[in-house]
N, C-alpha and C positions, 0 to 999 in steps of 0.2 A: 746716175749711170756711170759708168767707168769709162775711163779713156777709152775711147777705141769703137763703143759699142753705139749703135744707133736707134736702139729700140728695148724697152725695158720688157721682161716675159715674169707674168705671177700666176704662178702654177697653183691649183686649189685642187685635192681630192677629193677622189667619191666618199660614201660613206660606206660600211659595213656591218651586219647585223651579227652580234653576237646570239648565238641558241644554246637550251641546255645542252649536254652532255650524258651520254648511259658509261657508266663503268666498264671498261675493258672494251668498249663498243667503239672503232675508230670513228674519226670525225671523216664523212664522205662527202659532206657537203660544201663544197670550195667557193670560193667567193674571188672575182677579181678588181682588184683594186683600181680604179679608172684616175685617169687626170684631166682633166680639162683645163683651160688656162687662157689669157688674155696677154696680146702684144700691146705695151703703149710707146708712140716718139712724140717728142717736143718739139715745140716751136718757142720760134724767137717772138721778145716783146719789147718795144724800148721805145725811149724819147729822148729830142736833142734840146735843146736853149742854147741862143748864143747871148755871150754877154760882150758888147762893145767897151772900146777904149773908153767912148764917152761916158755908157752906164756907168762902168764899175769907178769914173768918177764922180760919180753924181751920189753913189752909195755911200755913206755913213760908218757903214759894217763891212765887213768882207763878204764880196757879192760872190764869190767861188762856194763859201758856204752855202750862204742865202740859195742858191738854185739848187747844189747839192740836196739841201731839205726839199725843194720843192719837186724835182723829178723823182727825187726817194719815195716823197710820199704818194706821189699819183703810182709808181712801179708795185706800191703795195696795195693801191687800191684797185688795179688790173688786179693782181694774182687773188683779191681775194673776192673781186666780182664774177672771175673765170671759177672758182671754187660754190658760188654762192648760187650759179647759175644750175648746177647740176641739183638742186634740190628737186624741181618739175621731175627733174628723170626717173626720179625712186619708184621703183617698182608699184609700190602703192600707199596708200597715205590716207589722214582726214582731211575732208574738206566740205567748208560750209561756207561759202560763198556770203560775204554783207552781213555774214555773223563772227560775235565777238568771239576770241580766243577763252577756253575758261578753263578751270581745273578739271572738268569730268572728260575732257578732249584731252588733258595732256598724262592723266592715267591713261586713259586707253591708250594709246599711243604706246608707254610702255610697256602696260601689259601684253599687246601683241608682240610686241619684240621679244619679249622674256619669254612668252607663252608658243610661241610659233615651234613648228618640228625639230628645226634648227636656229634655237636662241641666238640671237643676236650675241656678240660676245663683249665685258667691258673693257674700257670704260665708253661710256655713253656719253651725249651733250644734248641739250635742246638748245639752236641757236634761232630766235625769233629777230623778227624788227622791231625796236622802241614801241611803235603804234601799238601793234601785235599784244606785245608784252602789260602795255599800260593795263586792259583788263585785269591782267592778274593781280600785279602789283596795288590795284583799289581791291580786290577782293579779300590780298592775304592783310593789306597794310592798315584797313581801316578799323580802327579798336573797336572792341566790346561786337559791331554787328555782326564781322566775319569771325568771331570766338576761334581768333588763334592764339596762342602762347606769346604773353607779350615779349618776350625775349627775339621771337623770331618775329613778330612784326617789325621789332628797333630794328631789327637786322636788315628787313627789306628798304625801309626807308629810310636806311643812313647808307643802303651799299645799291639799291632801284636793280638787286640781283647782281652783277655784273661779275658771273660765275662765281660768287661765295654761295648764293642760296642755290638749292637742291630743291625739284618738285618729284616729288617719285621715287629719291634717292638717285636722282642726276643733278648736274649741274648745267646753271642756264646761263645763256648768253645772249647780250642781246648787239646788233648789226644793222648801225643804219645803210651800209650799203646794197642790203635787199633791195630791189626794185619791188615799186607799185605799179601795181596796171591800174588801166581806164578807168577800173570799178573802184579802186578803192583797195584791191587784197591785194595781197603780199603772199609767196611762198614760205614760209619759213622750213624746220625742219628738226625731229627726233634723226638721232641716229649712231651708229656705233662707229668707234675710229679704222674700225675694217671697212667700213663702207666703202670711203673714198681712197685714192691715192694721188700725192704728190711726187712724178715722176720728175728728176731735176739735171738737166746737162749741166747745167751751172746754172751759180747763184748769180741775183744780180749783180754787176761788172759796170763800174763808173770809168767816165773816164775824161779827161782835160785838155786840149791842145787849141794852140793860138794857130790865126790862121792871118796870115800877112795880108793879102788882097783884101779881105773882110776886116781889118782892123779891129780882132775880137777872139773871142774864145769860144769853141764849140764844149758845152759841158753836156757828157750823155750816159744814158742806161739802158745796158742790154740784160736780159737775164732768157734764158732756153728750160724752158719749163713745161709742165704738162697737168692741169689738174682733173682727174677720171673718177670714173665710180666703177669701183671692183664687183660691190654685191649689192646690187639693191634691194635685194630681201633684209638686209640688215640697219635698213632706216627705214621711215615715215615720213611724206611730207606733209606740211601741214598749212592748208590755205586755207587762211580767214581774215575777214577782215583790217585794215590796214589805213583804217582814216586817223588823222592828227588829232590827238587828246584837245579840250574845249577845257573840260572839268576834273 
């Protein structure tokens, strides 16, 4: 968002039908253009660590870093659990409950996108959970049974997908911070980069000050962010099972 502003607005049109035409014959048939549109505001997210006189002598390394990594990385793992969550939301999706993820579920899944009135638009991703995923990766990776092109099996099992390999002509990704429920499944998700949006006041914002009283340093992260779903006709979710590979 720009200075100033407190709320991001993403305008989407209607559609319009093109018809023949008669020669010399005006066109009387008019059509009005509509808009509909969606307001998003952010909120804030952050975490503090204080590091004491005493810690940061006890440390080895520079503990100003050391915490820097560690509030970094939990600030990235809010922004992409708050992203990760909206997958339930999709308008509508496969789901097979205590069944394995397999290749005839994740064609489908594209061909409605591609096939539907209003195509999904690219590019696309499927981003599943490791669990999720392990079906696949035994279906395309095991030689000679699954008779795929040995090129592209080397491929799975030297990269276990991790957006090189394409199922459907997307690329997949896979995310252990999907949550499992009770049962065992996992959401994951098909879906086009129109789907979601990432609304941003600012980016995460660190920051350092000693505090005399406390004999220490408050090290912390704020970031004003917003992660939404614009269309959810333009994804799939996809729940299926979600238990920890054995074999």
């Amino acid at each position: 968002m720009a200075k100033g502003e407190k709320s991001y607005y993403v305008p989407k049109f209607g559609t319009i039908t093109v018809e023949g035409l008669t020669d010399g014959v005006d066109m009387a048939n008019s059509q009005t253009l509509t808009i509909t549109g969606t307001t998003h505001t952010t909120n804030e997210a952050g975490a503090k660590v204080i590091v004491t006189k005493k810690l940061r002598n006890q440390f080895t390394t520079d503990v100003a870093t050391a915490a820097g990594k560690v509030i970094g990385n939990a600030m990235g793992k809010k922004m992409d659990q708050d992203g990760l969550t909206l997958y339930s939301g999709i308008d509508s999706g496969l789901s097979n409950a205590n069944t394995a993820f397999g290749l005839g579920y994740a064609a489908a899944a594209v061909t409605q996108l591609i096939g539907q009135a209003e195509p999904a638009p690219m590019p696309m991703a499927f981003v599943l959970h490791p669990y999720t995923l392990n079906t696949i990766v035994d279906a395309i990776a095991t030689p000679v049974t699954s008779h795929m092109p040995g090129d592209y099996q080397k491929a799975v099992l030297e990269n276990h997908f991790a957006g090189i390999i394409k199922m459907n002509g997307v690329p997949v990704f896979h995310d252990s911070n999907i949550s499992i429920d009770s049962s065992d499944d996992a959401y994951g998700a098909l879906y086009s980069k129109a789907a979601f949006i990432y609304v941003v006041g600012w980016e995460p914002d660190t920051w350092m000050v000693y505090d005399d009283s406390l004999r220490g340093w408050e090290i912390g992260i704020v970031a004003d962010y917003a992660m939404v779903e614009e269309d959810g006709l333009y994804g799939r979710y996809l729940l299926f099972d979600c238990t920890s590979p054995t074999s």
